[in-house]
C-alpha positions as CSV (number, residue, x, y, z in Angstrom):
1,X,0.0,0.0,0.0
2,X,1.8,3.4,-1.3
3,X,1.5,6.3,1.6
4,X,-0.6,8.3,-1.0
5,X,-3.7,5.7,-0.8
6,X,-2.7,4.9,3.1
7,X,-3.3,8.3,3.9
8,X,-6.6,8.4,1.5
9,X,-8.1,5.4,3.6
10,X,-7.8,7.4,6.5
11,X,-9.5,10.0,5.8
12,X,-11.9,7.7,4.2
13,X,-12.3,6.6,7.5
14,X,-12.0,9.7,9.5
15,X,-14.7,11.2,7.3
16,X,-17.0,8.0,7.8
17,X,-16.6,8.7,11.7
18,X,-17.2,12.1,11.7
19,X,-20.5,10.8,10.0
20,X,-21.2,8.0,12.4
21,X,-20.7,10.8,15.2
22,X,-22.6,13.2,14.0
23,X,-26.3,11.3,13.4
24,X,-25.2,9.1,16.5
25,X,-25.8,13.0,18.5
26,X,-29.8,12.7,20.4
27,X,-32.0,14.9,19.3
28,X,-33.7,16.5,22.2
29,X,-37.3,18.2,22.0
30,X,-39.1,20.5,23.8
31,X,-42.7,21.4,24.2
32,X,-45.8,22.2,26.3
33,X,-47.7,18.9,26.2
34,X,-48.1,16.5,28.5
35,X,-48.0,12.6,28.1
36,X,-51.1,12.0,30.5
37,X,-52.1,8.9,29.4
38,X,-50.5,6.1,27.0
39,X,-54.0,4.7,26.3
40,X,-54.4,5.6,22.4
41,X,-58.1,6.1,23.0
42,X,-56.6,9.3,25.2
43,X,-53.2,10.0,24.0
44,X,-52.9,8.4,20.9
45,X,-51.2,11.3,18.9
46,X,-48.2,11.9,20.9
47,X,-47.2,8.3,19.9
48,X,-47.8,8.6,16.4
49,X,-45.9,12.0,16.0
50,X,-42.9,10.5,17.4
51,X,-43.4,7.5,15.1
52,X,-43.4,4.9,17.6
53,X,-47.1,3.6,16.7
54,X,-48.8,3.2,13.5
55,X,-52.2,3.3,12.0
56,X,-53.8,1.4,9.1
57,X,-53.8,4.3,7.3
58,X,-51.1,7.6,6.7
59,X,-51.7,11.3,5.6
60,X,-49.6,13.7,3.8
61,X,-49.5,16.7,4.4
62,X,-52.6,18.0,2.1
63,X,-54.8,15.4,3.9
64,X,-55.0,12.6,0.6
65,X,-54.9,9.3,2.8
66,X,-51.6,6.9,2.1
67,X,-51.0,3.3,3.0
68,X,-49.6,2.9,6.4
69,X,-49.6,-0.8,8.3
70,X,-52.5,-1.0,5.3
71,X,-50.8,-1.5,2.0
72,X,-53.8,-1.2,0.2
73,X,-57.6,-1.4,0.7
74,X,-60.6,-1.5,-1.0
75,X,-64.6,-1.5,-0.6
76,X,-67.4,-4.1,-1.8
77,X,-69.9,-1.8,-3.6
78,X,-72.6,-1.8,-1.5
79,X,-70.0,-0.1,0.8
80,X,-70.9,-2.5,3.4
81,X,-67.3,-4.3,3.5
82,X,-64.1,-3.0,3.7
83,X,-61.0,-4.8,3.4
84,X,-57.3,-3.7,4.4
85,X,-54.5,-5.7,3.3
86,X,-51.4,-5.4,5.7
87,X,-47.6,-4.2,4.9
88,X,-46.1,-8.0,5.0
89,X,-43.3,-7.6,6.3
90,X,-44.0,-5.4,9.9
91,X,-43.0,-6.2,13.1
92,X,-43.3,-5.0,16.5
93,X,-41.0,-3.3,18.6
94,X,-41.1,-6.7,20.8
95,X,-40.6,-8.9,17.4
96,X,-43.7,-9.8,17.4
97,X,-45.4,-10.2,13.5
98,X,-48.1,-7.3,12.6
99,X,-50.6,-10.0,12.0
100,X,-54.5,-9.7,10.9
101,X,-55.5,-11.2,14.0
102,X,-53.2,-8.5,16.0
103,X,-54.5,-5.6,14.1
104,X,-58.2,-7.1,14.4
105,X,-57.9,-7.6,18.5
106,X,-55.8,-4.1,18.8
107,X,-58.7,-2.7,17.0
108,X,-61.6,-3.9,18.8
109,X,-60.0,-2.5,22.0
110,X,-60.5,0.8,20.6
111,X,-63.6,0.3,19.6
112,X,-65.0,-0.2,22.9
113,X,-64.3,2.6,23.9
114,X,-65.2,6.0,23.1
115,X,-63.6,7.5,20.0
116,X,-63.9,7.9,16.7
117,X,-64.6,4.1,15.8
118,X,-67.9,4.7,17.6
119,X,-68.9,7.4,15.1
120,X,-68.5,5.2,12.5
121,X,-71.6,2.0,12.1
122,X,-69.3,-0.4,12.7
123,X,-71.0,-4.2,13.0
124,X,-67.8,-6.4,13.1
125,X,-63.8,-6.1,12.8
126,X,-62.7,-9.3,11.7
127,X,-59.2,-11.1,10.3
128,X,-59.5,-13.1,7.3
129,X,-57.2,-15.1,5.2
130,X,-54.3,-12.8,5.9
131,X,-56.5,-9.5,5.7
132,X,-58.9,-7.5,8.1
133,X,-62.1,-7.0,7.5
134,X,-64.5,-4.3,8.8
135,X,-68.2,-5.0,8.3
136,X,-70.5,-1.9,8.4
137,X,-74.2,-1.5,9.7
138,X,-74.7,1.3,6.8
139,X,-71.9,2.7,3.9
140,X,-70.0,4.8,5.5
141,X,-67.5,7.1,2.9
142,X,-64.7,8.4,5.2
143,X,-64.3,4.7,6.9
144,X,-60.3,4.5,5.7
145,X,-60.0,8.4,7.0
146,X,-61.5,6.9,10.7
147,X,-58.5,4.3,10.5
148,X,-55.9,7.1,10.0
149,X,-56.9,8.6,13.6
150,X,-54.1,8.4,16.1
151,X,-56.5,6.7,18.3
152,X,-56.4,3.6,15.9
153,X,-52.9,2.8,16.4
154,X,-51.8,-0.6,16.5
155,X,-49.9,-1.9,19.3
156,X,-48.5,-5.5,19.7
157,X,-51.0,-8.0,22.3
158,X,-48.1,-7.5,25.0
159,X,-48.8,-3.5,25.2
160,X,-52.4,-4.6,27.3
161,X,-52.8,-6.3,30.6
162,X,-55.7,-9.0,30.6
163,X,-58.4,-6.4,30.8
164,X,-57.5,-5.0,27.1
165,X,-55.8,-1.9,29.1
166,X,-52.7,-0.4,27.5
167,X,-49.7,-0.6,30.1
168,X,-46.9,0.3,27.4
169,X,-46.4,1.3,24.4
170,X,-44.9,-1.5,22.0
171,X,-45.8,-0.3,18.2
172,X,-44.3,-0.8,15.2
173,X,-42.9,2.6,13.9
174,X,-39.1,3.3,13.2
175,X,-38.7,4.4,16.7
176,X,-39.6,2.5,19.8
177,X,-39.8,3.3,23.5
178,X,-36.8,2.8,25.9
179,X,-37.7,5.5,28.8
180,X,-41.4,6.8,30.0
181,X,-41.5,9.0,32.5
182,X,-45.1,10.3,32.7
183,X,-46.2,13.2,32.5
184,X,-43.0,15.1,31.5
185,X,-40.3,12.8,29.3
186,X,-40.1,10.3,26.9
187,X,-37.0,8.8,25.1
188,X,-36.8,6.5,21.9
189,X,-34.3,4.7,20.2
190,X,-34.1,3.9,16.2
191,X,-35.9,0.2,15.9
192,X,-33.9,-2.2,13.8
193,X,-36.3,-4.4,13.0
194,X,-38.3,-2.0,10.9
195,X,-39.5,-2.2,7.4
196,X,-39.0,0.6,5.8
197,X,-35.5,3.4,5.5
198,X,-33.2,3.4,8.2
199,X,-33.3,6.7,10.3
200,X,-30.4,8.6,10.3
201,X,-31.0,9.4,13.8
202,X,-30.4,6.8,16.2
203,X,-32.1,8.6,19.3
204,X,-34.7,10.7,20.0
205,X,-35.9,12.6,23.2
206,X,-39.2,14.5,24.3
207,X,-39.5,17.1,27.6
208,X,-42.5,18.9,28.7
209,X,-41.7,22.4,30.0
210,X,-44.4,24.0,31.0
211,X,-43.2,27.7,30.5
212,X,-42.7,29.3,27.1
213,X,-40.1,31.2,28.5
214,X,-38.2,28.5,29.4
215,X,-38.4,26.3,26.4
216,X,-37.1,29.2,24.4
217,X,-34.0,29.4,26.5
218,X,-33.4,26.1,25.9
219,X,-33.5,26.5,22.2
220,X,-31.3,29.7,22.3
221,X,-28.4,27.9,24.4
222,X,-28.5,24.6,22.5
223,X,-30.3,22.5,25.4
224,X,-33.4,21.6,22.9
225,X,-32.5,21.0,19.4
226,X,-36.3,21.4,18.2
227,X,-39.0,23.3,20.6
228,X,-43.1,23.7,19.9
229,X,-45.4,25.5,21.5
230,X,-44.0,28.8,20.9
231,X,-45.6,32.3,22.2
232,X,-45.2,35.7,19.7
233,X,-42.6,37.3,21.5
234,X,-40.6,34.4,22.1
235,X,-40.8,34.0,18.2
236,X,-40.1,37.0,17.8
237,X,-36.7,37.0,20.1
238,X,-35.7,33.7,18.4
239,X,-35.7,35.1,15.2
240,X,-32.8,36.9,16.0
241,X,-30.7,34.0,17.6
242,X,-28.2,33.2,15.7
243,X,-28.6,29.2,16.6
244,X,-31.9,28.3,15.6
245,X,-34.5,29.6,12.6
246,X,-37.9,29.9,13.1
247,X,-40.5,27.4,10.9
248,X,-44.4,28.2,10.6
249,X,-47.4,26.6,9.2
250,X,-51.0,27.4,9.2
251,X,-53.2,24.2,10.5
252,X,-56.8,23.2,9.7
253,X,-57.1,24.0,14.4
254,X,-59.5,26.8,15.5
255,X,-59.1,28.3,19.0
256,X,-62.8,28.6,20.1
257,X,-65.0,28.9,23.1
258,X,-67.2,26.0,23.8
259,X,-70.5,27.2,25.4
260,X,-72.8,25.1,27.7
261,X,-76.3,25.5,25.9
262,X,-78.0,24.0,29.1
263,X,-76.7,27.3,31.2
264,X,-79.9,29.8,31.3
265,X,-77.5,33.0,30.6
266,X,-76.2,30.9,27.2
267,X,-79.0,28.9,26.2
268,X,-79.9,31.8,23.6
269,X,-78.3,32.5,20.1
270,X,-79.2,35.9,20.5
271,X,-77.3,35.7,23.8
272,X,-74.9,33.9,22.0
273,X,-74.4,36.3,19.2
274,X,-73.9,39.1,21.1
275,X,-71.5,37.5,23.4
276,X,-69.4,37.4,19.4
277,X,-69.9,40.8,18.7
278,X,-68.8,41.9,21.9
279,X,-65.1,40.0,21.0
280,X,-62.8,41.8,19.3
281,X,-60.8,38.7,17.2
282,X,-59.0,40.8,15.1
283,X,-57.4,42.7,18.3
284,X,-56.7,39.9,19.7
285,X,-55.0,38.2,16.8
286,X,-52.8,41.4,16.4
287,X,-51.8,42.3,19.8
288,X,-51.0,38.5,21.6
289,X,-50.7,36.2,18.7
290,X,-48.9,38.7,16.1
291,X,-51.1,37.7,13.5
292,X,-53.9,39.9,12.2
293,X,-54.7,37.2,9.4
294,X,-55.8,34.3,12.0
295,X,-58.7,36.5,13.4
296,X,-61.3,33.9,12.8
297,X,-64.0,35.4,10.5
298,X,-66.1,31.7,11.0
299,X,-65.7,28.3,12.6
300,X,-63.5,26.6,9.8
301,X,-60.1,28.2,8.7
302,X,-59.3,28.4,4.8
303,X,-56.8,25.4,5.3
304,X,-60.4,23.6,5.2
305,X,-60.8,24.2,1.8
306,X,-63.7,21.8,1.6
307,X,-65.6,23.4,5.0
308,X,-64.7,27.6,5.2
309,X,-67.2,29.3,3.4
310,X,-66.3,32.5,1.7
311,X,-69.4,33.8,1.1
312,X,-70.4,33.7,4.8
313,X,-70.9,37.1,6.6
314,X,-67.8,37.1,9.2
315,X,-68.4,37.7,12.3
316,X,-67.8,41.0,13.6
317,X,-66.8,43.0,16.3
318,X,-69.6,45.6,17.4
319,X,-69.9,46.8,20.9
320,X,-73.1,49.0,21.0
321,X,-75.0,45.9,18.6
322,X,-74.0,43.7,21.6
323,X,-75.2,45.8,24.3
324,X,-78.3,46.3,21.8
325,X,-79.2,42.9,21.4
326,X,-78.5,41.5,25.1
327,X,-80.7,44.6,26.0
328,X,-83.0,43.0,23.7
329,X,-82.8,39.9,25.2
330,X,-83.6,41.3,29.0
331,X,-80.1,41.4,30.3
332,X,-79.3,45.1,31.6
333,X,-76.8,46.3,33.8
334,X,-77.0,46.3,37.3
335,X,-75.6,48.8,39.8
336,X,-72.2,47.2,40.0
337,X,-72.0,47.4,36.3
338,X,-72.8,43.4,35.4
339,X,-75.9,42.2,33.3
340,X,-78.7,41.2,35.2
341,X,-82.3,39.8,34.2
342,X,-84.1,40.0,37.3
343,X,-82.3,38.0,40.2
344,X,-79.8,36.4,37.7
345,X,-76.1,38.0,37.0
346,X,-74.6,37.2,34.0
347,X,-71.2,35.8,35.7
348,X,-69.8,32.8,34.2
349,X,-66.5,31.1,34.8
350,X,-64.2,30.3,31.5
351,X,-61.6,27.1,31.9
352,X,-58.3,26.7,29.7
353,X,-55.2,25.4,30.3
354,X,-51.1,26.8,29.5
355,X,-50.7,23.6,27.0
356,X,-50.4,26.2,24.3
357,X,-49.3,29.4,26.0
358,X,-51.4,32.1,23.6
359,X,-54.8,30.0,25.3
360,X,-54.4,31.7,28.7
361,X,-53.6,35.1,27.0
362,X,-56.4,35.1,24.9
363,X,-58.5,34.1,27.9
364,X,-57.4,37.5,30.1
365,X,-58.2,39.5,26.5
366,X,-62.1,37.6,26.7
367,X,-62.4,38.7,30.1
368,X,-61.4,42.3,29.6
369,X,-63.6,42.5,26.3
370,X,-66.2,40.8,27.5
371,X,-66.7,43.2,31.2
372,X,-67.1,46.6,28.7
373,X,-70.6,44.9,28.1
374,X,-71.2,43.7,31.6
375,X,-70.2,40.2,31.8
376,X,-68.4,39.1,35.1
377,X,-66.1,36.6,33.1
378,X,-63.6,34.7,35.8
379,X,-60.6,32.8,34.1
380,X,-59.8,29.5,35.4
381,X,-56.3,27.9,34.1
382,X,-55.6,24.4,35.3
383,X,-55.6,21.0,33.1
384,X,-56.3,19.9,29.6
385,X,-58.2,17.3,31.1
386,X,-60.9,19.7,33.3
387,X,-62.5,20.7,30.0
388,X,-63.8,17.3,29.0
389,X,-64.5,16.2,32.9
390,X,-66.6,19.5,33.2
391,X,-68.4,18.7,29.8
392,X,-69.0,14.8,31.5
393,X,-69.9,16.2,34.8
394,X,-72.1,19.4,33.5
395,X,-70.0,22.1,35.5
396,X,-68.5,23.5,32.6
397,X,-69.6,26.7,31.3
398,X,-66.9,28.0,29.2
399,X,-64.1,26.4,27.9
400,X,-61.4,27.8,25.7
401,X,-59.4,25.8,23.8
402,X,-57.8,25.1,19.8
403,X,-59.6,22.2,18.2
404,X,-57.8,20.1,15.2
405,X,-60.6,19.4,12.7
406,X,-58.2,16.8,11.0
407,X,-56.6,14.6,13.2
408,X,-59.1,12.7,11.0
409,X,-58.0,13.4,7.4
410,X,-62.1,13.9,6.4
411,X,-63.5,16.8,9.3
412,X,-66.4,15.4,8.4
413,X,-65.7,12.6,11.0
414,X,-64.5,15.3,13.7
415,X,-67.8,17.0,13.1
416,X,-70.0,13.7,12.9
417,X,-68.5,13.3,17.0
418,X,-68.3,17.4,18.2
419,X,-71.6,17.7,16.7
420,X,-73.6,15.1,17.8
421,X,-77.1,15.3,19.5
422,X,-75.0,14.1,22.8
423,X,-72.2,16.5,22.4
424,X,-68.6,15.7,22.7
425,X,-66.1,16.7,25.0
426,X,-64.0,18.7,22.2
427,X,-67.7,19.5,20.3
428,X,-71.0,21.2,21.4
429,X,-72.6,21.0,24.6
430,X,-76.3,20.6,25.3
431,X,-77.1,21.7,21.9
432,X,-78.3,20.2,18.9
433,X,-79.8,20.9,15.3
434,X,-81.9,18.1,13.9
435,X,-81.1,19.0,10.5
436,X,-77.7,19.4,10.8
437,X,-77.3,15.8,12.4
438,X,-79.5,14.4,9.5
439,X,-76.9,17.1,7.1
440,X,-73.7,15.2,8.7
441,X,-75.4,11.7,8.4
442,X,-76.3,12.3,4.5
443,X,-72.3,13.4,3.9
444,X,-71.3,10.3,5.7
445,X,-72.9,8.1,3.5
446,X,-70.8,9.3,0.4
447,X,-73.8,8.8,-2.0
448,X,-73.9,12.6,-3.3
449,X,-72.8,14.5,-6.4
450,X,-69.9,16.8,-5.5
451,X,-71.9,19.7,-5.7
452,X,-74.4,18.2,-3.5
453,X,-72.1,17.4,-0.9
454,X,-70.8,21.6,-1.3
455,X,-73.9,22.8,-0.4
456,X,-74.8,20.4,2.5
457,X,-70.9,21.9,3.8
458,X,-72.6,25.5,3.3
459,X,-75.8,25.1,5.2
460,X,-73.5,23.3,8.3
461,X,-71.2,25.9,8.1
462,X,-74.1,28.7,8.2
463,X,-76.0,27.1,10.9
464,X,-72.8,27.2,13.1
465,X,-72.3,31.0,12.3
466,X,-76.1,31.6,13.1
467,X,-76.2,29.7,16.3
468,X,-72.6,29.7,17.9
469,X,-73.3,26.8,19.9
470,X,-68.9,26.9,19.4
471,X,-67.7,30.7,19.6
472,X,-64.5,31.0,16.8
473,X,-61.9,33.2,17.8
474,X,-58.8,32.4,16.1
475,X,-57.1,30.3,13.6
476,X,-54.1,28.8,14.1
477,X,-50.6,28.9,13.0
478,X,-47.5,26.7,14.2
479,X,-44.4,27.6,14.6
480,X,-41.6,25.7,16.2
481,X,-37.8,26.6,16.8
482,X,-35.2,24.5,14.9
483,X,-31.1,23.9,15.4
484,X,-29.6,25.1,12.4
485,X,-27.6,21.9,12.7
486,X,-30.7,20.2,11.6
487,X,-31.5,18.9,8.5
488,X,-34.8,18.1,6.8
489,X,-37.2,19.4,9.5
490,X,-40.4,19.9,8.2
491,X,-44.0,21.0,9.8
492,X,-47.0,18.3,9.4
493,X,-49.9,20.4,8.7
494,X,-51.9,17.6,9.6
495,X,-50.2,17.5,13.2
496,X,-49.9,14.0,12.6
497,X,-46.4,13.6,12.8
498,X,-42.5,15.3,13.6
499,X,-40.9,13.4,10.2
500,X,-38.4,12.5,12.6
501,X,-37.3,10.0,10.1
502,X,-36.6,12.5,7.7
503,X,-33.7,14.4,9.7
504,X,-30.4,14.4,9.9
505,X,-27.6,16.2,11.3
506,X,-25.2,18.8,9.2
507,X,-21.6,17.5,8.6
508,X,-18.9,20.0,10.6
């Protein structure tokens, strides 16, 4: 061996270690969210977006449905029969095969109990010859969309205890779990045994920090390599560090106020309505989320191509109409300078929670807004979780919160649940429009003409804006902070996933 090629091998192999080093380096996230449950029925998206757990069915980013542990699937044409053929050669994290009769049991566990499979007329999930089978009660169009929820992941048969009760997480993604420390961290490692590319990041590492401020000192210093949940002005500071670049995308999620239609001072639209025209959205979206454009004009945002309705009047932001029309209604102010209609005062608590640190901000905005016309708002901030416990429970009178309309690629199935006759914990409460249920039930059975299907989307979308049984406030953009070292990061409009596998870190 001459000393020229000796010394061109070693830096072959120098060069190869320097590589090795590099995407051998963690990559350590940050954000907001809490991992208060590992039950997919409760939780199930935190798994999928770190790609640890998989559902029959993927999304891109646009919301077109892809194979996932489903290679294909097809329907019989009565629409009565669906059948999902599996990815052969998928494993779980504990080797176990992604079988038919896996993905069948894993399945019926989530279907008992509630979820999206229950808004679906499901009669049987079945594995046969190699394949499974879902039999229908009725046709049901967005069925493959249902199966691309995060609460359909499949985990292996060693994930439950004996009473079908998930007690870890064993999918079959290109990461799997190695620590779980609930609420606050979780760490993965790159699973050999899957099917698809190698990552070129061996390990991966998620850290709930609760303050906004503190997550974006983190990112600044180096300490998080990627960190979500951020507020405008730490976005705005950020911008100028010189480790990390901002990236942004708007998402089909609308920050709204849920309203208890059984509570006497809410139970009337024109009560309703004039609580809207008494919110100033665009002064909100300007001054605390830096964003004049996500003032929400109507319940869907334009990323819903399908649902937002151009032609809709938008709400608006009128003080004297408001103090006209609860005037109208009977509600005047009292001596202290709160609404009353005869022994009643119009004082109403409103629940959110810091999970997304513009939702208590926009909270203290309501409250001030809302007091010029005589409401005596009170703000309570505590868990996620109080929301739907005070929806269960019937204590809940206000909640604010941002609903995803596409953690099911079709909204049609978010709206079937939030809009039910029986409300839903994320949906309406103790309201309910015949028509619109029988609107939603006609859509779900896929049987109309396109422009058929348009304007049953219109008259939903106007009843909504007419009876603000959910109040809109805001549409929602993204934005996380991102190492400059990083390579391929990418935003899931879809919220569906980090694309973990698709990073990699820069060569120095």
């Amino acid at each position: 061996m001459t000393n020229r090629y000796r010394h061109a091998v070693w830096c072959a192999l120098a060069l190869m270690a320097g590589v090795n080093s590099a995407q051998s380096k963690p990559l350590s996230m940050v954000g907001p969210w809490e991992i208060h449950s590992i039950d997919p029925a409760s939780n199930g998206v935190f798994f999928t977006r770190m790609q640890v757990a998989e559902t029959l069915v993927e999304v891109d980013g646009k919301g077109a449905l892809l194979p996932g542990l489903a290679s294909a699937w097809s329907a019989s044409e009565d629409g009565l029969q669906w059948r999902f053929t599996l990815r052969p050669h998928a494993h779980f994290h504990d080797g176990s095969e992604v079988s038919a009769e896996q993905v069948a049991w894993a399945l019926q566990q989530a279907w008992r109990k509630p979820g999206v499979l229950q808004s679906a007329p499901i009669a049987a999930i079945e594995a046969r010859e190699g394949a499974l089978v879902v039999i229908l009660k009725e046709a049901f169009a967005p069925l493959a969309a249902v199966l691309a929820h995060p609460s359909t992941q499949i985990l292996a048969r060693a994930a439950y205890d004996d009473k079908g009760q998930v007690t870890r997480i064993i999918g079959s993604g290109p990461y799997q779990v190695t620590r779980l420390q609930q609420p606050q961290r979780v760490e993965t490692t790159r699973f050999d045994g899957w099917d698809g590319p190698k990552p070129a990041i061996e390990k991966v590492s998620y850290l709930m920090v609760g303050r906004p401020e503190s997550r974006t000192l983190m990112a600044e210093s180096g300490q998080a390599d990627i960190a979500w949940g951020l507020d405008p002005v730490s976005i705005r500071r950020l911008q100028q560090a010189p480790r990390v670049e901002i990236a942004s995308v708007t998402l089909p999620r609308t920050i709204q106020v849920k309203l208890n239609g059984a509570d006497s001072r809410l139970s009337d639209p024109a009560v309703r309505r004039a609580l809207s025209l008494a919110t100033d959205r665009v002064g909100m979206a300007t001054a605390l989320l830096r964003d004049p454009e996500m003032a929400a004009t109507q319940l869907f945002p334009p990323s819903l191509r399908d649902w937002h309705q151009p032609g809709l009047s938008p709400l608006a932001y009128d003080v004297k109409a408001a103090e006209a029309a609860f005037a109208a209604a009977g509600w005047h102010k009292g001596s202290d300078g709160v609404l009353q209609k005869g022994d009643e005062r119009f004082a109403l608590t409103l629940r959110t929670f810091p999970d997304r640190p513009e939702l208590p901000l926009l909270a203290t905005a309501l409250q001030a807004q809302w007091k010029a016309v005589g409401i005596d708002l009170k703000v309570a901030v505590g868990n996620s979780s109080e929301i739907p416990a005070g929806h269960q429970d019937g204590s809940l009178q206000l909640g604010l919160y941002a609903r995803n309309y596409a953690l099911v690629p079709d909204p049609l199935v978010t709206l079937l649940g939030d809009l039910a006759p029986g409300g839903a914990d994320w949906g309406v409460m103790n309201w309910q429009s015949p028509t619109l249920t029988s609107q939603l039930a006609e859509l779900g059975r896929g049987k109309l003409a396109a422009d058929e299907a348009a304007l049953l989307r219109r008259d939903i979308a106007t009843t909504l804006q007419q009876e603000l049984p959910l109040l809109p406030l805001a549409w929602y953009r993204q934005s996380a902070a991102v190492s400059r070292d990083l390579n391929g990061f990418e935003l899931d409009p879809q919220e569906r996933s980090y694309y973990l596998t698709q990073l990699s870190w820069s060569q120095k």
